[in-house]
N, C-alpha and C positions, 0 to 999 in steps of 0.2 A: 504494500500500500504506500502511495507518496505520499511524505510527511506534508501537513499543511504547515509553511513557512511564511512567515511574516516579518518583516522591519521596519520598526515603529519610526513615527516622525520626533521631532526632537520635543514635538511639546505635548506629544505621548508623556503621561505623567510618571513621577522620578522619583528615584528614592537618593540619587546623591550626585555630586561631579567630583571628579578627582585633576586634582592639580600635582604637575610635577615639580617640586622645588628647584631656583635657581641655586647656586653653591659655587666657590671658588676655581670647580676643575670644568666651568662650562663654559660657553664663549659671552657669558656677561661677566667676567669676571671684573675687567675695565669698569663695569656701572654698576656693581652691583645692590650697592646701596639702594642706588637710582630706583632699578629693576624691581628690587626687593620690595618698596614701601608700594610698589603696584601691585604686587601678589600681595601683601595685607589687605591691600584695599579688596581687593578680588578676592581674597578669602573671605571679611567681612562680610561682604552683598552675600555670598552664598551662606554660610553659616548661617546668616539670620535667615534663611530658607530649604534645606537642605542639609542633610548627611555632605561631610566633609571627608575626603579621603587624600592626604597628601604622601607622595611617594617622593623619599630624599635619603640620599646616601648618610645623612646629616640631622638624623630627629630631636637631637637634644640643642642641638644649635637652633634649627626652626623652632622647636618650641619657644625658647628664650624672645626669639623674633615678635611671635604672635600671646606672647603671655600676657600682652596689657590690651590686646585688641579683639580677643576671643572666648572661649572659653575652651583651653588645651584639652581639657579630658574628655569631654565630648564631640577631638577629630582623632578619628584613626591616622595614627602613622604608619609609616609601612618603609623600613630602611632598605634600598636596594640599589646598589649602584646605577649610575645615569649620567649618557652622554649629555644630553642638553634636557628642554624644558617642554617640548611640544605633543603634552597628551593627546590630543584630539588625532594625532598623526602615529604612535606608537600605542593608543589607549585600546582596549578591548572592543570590539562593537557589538552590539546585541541585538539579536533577535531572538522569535518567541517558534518554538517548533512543537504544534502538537499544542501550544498554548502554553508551553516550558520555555522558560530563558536559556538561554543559549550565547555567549561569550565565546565567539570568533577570533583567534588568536593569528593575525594575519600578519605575514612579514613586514618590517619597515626598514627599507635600506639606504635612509638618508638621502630621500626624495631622487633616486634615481642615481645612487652612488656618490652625491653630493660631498656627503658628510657621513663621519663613522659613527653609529648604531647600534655596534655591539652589545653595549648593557643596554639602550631601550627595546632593543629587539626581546628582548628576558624580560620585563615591564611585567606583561599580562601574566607571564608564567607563575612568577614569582606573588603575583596579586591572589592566583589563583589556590597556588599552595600556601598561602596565609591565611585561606581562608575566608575571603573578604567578600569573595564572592556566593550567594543564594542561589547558586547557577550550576547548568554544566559548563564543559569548558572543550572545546573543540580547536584545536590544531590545526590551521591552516598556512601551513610556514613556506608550502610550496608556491605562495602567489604570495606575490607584494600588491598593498596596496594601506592606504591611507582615510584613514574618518573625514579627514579636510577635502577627499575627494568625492563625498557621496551624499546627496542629499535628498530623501526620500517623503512622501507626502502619506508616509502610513497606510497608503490604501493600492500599493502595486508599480506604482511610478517613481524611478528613480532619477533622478538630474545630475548629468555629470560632464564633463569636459573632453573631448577629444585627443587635445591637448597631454592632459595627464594620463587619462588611461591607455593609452596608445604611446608612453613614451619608450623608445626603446631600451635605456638601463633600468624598465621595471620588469614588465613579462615580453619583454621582445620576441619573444618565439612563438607569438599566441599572436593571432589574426585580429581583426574587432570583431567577426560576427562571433570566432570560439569565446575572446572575452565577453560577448554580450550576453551568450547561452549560459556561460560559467554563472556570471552574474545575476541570469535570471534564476537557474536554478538554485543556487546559494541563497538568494535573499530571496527567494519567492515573489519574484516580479512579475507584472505583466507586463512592462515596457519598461525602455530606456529611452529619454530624450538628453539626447547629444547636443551637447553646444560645440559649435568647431570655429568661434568668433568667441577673443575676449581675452586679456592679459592685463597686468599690470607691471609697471617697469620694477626691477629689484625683487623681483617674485620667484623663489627657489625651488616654489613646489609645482612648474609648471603649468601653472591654472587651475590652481584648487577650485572648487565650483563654492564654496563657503568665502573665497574673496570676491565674486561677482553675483551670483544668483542665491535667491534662497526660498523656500518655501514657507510662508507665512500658515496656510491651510492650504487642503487640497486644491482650491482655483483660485489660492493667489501667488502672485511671488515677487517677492523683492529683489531689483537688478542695481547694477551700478551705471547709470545714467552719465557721459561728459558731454559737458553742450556746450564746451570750448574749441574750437575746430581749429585752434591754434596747439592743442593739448597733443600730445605725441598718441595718446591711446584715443584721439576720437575716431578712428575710421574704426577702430575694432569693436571698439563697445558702440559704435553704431550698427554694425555689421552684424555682434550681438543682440541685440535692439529687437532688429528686425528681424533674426532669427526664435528669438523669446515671441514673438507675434504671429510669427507662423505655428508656436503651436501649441494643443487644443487641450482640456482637460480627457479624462477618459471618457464620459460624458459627451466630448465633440465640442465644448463649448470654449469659447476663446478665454485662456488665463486675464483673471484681473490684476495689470499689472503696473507696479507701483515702484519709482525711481528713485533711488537713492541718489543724494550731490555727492560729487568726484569732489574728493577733498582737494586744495591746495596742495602743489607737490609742496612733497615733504621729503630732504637732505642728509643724507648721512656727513659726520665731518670730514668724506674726502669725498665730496660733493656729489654720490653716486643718487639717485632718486629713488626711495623707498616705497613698498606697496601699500601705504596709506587708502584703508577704503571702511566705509560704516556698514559694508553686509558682512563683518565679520561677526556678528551678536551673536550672544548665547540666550536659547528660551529656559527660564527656570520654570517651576509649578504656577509660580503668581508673578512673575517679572520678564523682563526684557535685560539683561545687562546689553550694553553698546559699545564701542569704545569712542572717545572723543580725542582729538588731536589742537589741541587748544587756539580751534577757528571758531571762534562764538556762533556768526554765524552760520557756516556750516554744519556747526555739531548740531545748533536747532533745527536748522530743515532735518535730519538726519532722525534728530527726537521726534519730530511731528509725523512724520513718515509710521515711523515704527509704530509713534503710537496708533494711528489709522490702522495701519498693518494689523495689530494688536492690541484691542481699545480696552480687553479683559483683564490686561496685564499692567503693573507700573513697568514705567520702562527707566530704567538707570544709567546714565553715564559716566563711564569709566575712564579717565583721561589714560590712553594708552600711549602716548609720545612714547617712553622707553620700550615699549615691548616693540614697535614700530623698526626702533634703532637693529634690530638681528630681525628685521622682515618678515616678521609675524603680528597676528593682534590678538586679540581675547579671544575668539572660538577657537583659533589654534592650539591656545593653552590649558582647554580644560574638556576633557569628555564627561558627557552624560550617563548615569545610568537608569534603564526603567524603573518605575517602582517593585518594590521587593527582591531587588537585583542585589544589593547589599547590604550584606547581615549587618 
């Protein structure tokens, strides 16, 4: 008998998000002060709503960190070596089989051999054998692939990027139609829509589809919009545009669809241009986190967006300037889990 498979959307309801600590041996080590008092802040917003699960080679150090900002005995820590900080891309993913959770332990090779992985590649394992997980735990170490690449509307339809899934230092030897089969049979899909338009400059994960597009509910979705035709990504994110409007919900009926503002580029100090974008949010049970890049105005259209997007929810901003600085933003940094997914 086929298993009936499922994967939920993100604002499928939660029982926790897990954040991976920054620490001295990763590449914030130059800011980390900086960094750090952003992951307080991001621990905060979630703690006051959610199971807290933080993974750090370093637990009595981070405790000390968040001892005046939290309450330490009520987050799990969990010590395990770790190259860098980006759970949404090394985190577990879950789906429901049979109506059972199910924690997907899929390779992560430093976004296409980028960057070395070795201890977040262990991440899930190590979560798994501590226990942390209400779940089973399934081994999929023979495919790479990334949570920042998948973005799913809980009822069959997944959203993803051409770009990324198709790049050659992840499954090169895999076709699109065998990775599209793969995918539908793994996550119990009825379809993939494909964006093959859409980048942002200084972007390491070749088009994660959580920096450009996202599912608000099943027929809506939030894109990233440039309506500066002086802007280096306007022909692509127009080209995405227009591709988001060609297509339909399962239904047949045209996505309701809602533009995020293209932030002001944003600089590294040797003057490289960073992937600064607001559809990097995380959905909690009752909230929006966002992140902000200290553009007033932009951060507000960005807020008012969201909250249309999400009128059920407070929506919160999160000034991410430092996480910005290593070419990630807040959804990168923390994965979701379903409810009753962590004990």
């Amino acid at each position: 008998m086929t298993p009936n498979i499922s994967f939920p959307a993100e604002w499928y309801p939660q029982s926790g998000i897990q954040l991976t600590w920054p620490h001295p041996n990763t590449d914030w080590a130059y800011m980390l002060d900086e960094v750090t008092d952003c992951y307080k802040k991001l621990a905060s917003e979630i703690f006051q709503r959610e199971k807290l699960i933080i993974v750090t080679p370093c637990p009595d150090e981070v405790k000390k960190q968040l001892q005046d900002t939290i309450d330490i005995e009520s987050v799990r820590f969990i010590e395990c070596l770790t190259n860098d900080t980006w759970a949404r891309d090394h985190g577990g993913i879950t789906v429901f089989r049979n109506g059972v959770p199910v924690i997907y332990d899929f390779k992560f090779n430093g976004w296409g051999l980028k960057f070395a992985a070795n201890y977040d590649n262990l991440i899930t394992s190590t979560l798994y054998n501590e226990n942390v997980f209400n779940a089973l735990y399934e081994n999929k170490l023979n495919f790479v692939l990334e949570g920042g690449a998948l973005e799913s509307d809980g009822a069959g339809t997944l959203l993803t990027t051409s770009e990324c899934l198709l790049s050659p230092n992840r499954n090169g030897e895999w076709t699109r139609s065998v990775i599209e089969e793969y995918l539908k049979r793994t996550f119990g899909l009825q379809r993939i829509l494909w964006l093959d338009h859409g980048y942002l400059a200084g972007d390491d994960t070749d088009s994660h589809i959580d920096t450009l597009a996202r599912f608000a509910d099943e027929d809506t979705i939030v894109y990233v919009q440039c309506s500066d035709s002086k802007d280096e990504h306007y022909e692509a994110l127009r080209k995405m545009e227009a591709q988001l409007q060609t297509f339909t919900t399962i239904g047949g009926k045209p996505y309701n669809l809602l533009p995020l503002p293209m932030p002001e580029a944003v600089y590294d100090e040797n003057g490289e241009r960073l992937p600064a974008t607001y559809a990097n949010f995380l959905i909690l049970n009752d909230a929006i986190l966002y992140p902000t890049y200290r553009q007033p105005l932009n951060d507000k259209k960005a807020f008012e967006i969201l909250r249309q997007a999400f009128p059920n929810r407070e929506v919160v901003g999160i000034d991410c300037s430092p996480l910005i600085r290593q070419h990630g933003s807040l959804h990168c940094v923390t994965m979701q889990y379903p409810r009753n997914v962590l004990r």
